[in-house]
Structure formats: structure tokens, C-alpha cells
N, C-alpha and C positions, 0 to 999 in steps of 0.2 A: 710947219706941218706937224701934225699931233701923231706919236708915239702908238702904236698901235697895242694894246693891253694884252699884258699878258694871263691866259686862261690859270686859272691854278685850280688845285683838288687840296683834299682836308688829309693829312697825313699824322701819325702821333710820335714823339718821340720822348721812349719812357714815359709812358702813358699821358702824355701832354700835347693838345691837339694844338697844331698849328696850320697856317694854308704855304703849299708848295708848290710853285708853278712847273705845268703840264711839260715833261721833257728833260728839266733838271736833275742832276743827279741828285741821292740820300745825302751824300757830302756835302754837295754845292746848298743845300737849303736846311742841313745841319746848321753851316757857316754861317746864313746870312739873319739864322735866329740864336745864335751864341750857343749852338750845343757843341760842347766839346767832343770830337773825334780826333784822336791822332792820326798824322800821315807822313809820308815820308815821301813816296815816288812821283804821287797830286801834286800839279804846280796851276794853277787858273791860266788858259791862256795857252796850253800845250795838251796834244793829245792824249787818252786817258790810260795808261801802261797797266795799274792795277798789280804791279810785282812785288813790292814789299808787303802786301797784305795785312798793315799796321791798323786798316783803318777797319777791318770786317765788322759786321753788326750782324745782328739776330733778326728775323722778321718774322712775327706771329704765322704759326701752322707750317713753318718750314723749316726742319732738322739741319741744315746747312747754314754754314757762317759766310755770308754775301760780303765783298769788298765796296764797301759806301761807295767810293771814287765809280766805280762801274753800274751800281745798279740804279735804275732810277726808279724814280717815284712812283706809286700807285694810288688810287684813289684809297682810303681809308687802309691805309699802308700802317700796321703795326712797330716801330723801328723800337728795339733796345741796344744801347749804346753801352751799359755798364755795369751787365752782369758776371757776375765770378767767373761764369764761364770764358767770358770776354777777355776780359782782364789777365785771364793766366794764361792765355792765347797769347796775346799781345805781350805780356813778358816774355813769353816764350821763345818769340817771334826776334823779340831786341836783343836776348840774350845768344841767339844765334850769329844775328848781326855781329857782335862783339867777338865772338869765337870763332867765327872765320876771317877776320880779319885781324890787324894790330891799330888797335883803336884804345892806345894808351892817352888820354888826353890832356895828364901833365906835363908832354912833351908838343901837345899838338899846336900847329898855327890857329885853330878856331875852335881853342879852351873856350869856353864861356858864349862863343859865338858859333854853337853847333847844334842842327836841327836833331842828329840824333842824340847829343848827349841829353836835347830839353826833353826829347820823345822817352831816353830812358829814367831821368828825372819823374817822369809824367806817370809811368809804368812800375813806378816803383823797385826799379831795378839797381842791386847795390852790390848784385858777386854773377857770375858766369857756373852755371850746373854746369855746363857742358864743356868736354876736351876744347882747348886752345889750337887752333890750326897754326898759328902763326905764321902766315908765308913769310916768305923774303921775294918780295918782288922787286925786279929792277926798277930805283926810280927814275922818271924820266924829266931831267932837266935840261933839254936839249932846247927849249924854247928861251928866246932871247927875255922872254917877258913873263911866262907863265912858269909853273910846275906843276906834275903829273903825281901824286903819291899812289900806286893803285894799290896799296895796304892799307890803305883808307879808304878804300872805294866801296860800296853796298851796294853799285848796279842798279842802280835806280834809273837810270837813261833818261835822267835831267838836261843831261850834255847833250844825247845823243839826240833828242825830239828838240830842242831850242836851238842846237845848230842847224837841222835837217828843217825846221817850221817856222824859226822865226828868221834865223839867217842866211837858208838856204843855201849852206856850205857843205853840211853831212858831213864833215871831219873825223867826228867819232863815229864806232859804232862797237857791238860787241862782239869778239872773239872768241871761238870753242865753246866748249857745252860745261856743264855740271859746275863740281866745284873745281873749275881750268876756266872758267869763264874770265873773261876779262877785257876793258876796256882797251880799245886800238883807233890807231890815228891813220888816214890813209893805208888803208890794207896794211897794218902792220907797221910800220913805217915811224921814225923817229916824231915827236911833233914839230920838233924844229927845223927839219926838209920838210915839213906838212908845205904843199904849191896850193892848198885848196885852203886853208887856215886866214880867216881874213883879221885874226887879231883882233877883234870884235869884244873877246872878254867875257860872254854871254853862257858861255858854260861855267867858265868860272866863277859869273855872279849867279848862280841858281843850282851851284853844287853845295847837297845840304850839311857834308862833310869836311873835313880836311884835305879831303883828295888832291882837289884843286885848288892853287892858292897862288897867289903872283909871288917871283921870282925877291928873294929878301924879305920874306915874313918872318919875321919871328915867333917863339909860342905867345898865343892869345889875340894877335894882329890882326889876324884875318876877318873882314864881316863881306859876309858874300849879302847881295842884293835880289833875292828872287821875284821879288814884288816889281823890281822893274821890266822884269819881261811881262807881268800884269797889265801894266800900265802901257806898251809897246802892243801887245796882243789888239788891247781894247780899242789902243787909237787906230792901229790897224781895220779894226772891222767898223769905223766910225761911230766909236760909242764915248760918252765921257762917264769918266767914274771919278769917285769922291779922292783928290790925289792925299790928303790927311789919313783916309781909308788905307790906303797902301803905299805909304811910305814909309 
């Protein structure tokens, strides 16, 4: 049985017209034509959160900065991805990241294997303008198999949409407001009495920090896997994709 086509429209990104099909997000056809946008909260395959705001773009005759992950395409859709304005946005954005949290990374289990140390790499970010919050949050290593750092957590609710959509356990979720916000297991509740936790692993491989990391990592050990919930997504809704693409 033949695939049924998909309709696409003419889109530019940074003045370069390419075709992006009808429905897809600025990100999702960013990606599948190699224009660099960074992200952080986007995972393919999970719903679309739009919290970290790493990835916002420009769209011709509108004064507002759109998060790519959320807005979609339009026909003859103006897109800029990398101007000044952008750019000092998005440092701005990482450099926050880093100042409320303790995201020292030559102590961390995922030195070298961390999405935001690549995203602040990317951003050209090498010092923090802003006061250091440094919490001291309790860490939780009550799990026979996992660890919780939530001083390394960004709240991205990676964990919290891949347990709740692809495992359908909702383990995590997040607790209080502002900056008290923070991730919880079972209404609060140790992760290692977590009765709802099926050990699954699945937040842990698609956390893009140090937060989460299995129980004996040392610094550098950690490589979380987010591409395989990609690839779990996909077959779920019976589609196949290139498994070289996302591995």
C-alpha cells in the first residue's frame, strides 16, 4: 500500500527557500534540512513543552521572538535563525540556565556528554553575567539503580512527558512555582519507595543534563540515549526511520 504524500509549502530559512511540509513544526523542517537551531526541552517523539526557549527565531513583519519547537510553518514563512538579536538571546537564556543551577562540569557524570554543555559551546558562552544561585538541593539517591541530582536539573520535563507518553508511569512531575520549582517523584515521595517507577530507564536516557544518571557513574561516564525514544515513538505509531539517522 502506497504512502500517502505529504502536501508541503515554500518556507525561507535566512533567506534560503526550501519546501516544508503542511503541519510540521519551523524546528522539525529546520532539522530535516541541516539548519542549525539549538534546543534543549524538543525531543522527536514527545509532546511539544516550548520551556527552555533556546530555540526562538525571528519571522518576517513580526516584533516577537517564536520558539521554532512550537510554531509551525506557513506558506512563504520568512524564518531567521542567526541574528545578533538571536544569538544574545540565546546566550542569555544559557547563561541563566548555569546561574541557577550548580552545573560545575568538571565534577559532572556527563562532562563531554551533555546537551547543555554542547548548546553552551554552541552559544558561545565562557563566564556567567548573572549572580550564582547555587542551591543545595537534597540529592536523591534512594533508587537502587538510578540517581536524582536536581542541581543539575533545567526542567525541561524530558522525564516528565517520556514517562507520562511513552511509559505511561507519570513518576515525575514538577513541584511549586518560580524559582522553588523542582522536579518530584510520586507526590513528593523518595524515588526509591516510587510503587509507580517501572525502572524503565527512559528518563534517564533522554535527560539532557547530569541530573539523571545511573547509580556508580563517575565524572564523564554518563551518555544518556535520547534518540531511542525516537526510535520507540516511531515504531509505536508504525512508521520506520533511517536507524543510522538516530543512533
Amino acid at each position: 500500500m502506497m504512502r500517502e504524500r505529504r502536501r508541503t509549502l515554500t518556507v525561507s530559512f535566512d533567506g534560503v527557500e526550501v519546501d516544508a511540509y503542511v503541519g510540521e513544526s519551523v524546528l522539525q523542517c529546520a532539522r530535516r534540512h541541516q539548519v542549525d537551531i539549538p534546543s534543549l526541552c524538543f525531543l522527536e517523539g514527545l509532546s511539544v513543552y516550548g520551556g527552555c526557549r533556546v530555540c526562538v527565531i525571528e519571522v518576517a513583519e513580526d516584533l516577537r521572538l517564536r520558539p521554532a519547537c512550537a510554531t509551525t510553518v506557513a506558506a512563504d514563512m520568512e524564518v531567521s535563525t542567526d541574528s545578533p538579536r538571536l544569538k544574545a538571546y540565546r546566550k542569555a537564556i544559557v547563561e541563566l540556565l548555569f546561574a541557577e543551577g550548580n552545573h560545575v562540569c568538571a565534577v559532572c557524570v556527563s562532562n563531554g556528554n551533555c546537551e547543555l554543555q554542547d548548546v553552551a559551546v554552541h552559544v558561545g558562552m565562557d563566564h556567567v553575567r548573572y549572580d550564582q544561585r547555587s542551591p543545595m538541593r537534597a540529592i536523591d539517591a534512594s533508587h537502587p539503580k538510578y540517581l536524582f541530582d536536581p542541581n543539575r536539573c533545567i526542567l525541561c520535563t524530558r522525564c516528565v512527558r517520556v514517562c507520562d507518553e511513552i511509559e505511561g508511569a507519570h513518576v515525575w512531575d514538577v513541584g511549586s512555582r518560580g524559582q522553588q520549582a523542582v522536579l518530584t517523584t510520586d507526590l513528593n515521595q523518595p524515588w526509591g519507595t516510587s510503587t509507580s517507577c517501572t525502572w524503565c530507564g527512559k528518563c534517564v536516557a533522554v535527560c539532557p543534563t547530569g541530573s539523571l544518571s545511573y547509580q556508580g557513574t563517575a565524572v564523564g561516564e554518563m551518555h544518556h540515549d535520547p534518540k531511542m525514544i525516537v526510535r520507540l515513538a516511531a515504531a509505536r505509531r508504525g512508521e520506520w526511520i533511517d536507524p543510522e539517522e538516530y543512533r
